[in-house]
N, C-alpha and C positions, 0 to 999 in steps of 0.2 A: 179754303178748299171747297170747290163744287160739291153736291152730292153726288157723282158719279166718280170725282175723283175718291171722295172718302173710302165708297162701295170697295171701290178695286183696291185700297189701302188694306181695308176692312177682310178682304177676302186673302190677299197675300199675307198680312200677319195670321191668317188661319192657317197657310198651307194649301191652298185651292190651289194655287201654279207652280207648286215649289216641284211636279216633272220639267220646268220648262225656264225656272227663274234664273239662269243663266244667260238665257240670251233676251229677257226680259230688262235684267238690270243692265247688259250689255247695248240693246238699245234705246235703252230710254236715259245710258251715260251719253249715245252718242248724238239724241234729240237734244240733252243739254248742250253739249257744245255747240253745236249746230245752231240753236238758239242765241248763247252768249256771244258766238262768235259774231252775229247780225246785227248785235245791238249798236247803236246809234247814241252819240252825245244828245241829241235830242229825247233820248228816256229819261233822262236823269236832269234834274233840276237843282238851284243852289240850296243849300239846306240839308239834301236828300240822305238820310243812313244809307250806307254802303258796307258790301263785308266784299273782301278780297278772298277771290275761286280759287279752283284750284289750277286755273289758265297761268296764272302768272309766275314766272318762271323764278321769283324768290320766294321759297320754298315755305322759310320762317315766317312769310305774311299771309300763306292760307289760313282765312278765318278769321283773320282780324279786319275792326272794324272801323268804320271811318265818317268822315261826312264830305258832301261837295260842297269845293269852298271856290270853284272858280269852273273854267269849260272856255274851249276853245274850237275849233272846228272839228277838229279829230280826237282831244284827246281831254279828260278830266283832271282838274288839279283836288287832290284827297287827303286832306288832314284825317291820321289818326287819334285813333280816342284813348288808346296807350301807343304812345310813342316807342319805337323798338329799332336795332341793330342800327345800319346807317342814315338812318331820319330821323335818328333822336337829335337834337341839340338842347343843349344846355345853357339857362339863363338864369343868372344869378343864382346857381345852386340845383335850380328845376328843371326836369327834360321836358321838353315841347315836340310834338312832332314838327316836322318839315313839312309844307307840302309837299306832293307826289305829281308826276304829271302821267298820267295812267290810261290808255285803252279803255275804253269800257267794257271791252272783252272782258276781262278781268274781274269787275266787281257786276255783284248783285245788289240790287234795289233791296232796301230791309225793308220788308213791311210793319 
């Protein structure tokens, strides 16, 4: 985090804009999407942590987290790191994720 982002952190958990923090967190939800929505397979590279937004329209995967394990023109293919609901498969006894073939819209870079 910058040090101007910190400040404005720094000043909101004080209460410095809480006459106004409604339309604050309201548009700084909708700079996020606006943002994610731009993303490009090219941000992301193989290897990369990824956590699943709250864009993606299966509900149980906000916030889980994953890796890229493949990329294609448009779209990421994303193993998870706990396998869940219909990507889990099972091999000899063990659940494995599937991969995903997923928008980037969707996932966040982990830093």
């Amino acid at each position: 985090m910058s040090i101007a982002s910190e400040a404005v952190a720094r000043q909101i958990e004080h209460g410095v804009y809480d006459h106004d923090i409604k339309n604050i967190a309201k548009e700084a939800s909708q700079r996020l999407k606006t943002i994610r929505e731009a993303q490009t397979t090219a941000k992301f590279g193989m290897g990369d942590a990824v956590e699943i937004n709250s864009l993606c329209g299966t509900q149980y995967l906000h916030g889980q987290r994953g890796v890229v394990v493949g990329k294609s023109r448009v779209r990421l293919k994303v193993q998870l790191d706990e396998p869940t609901g219909r990507f889990v498969r099972y091999i000899d006894g063990k659940a494995h994720s599937t991969p995903i073939n997923v928008p980037p819209s969707i996932v966040d870079r982990v830093e």
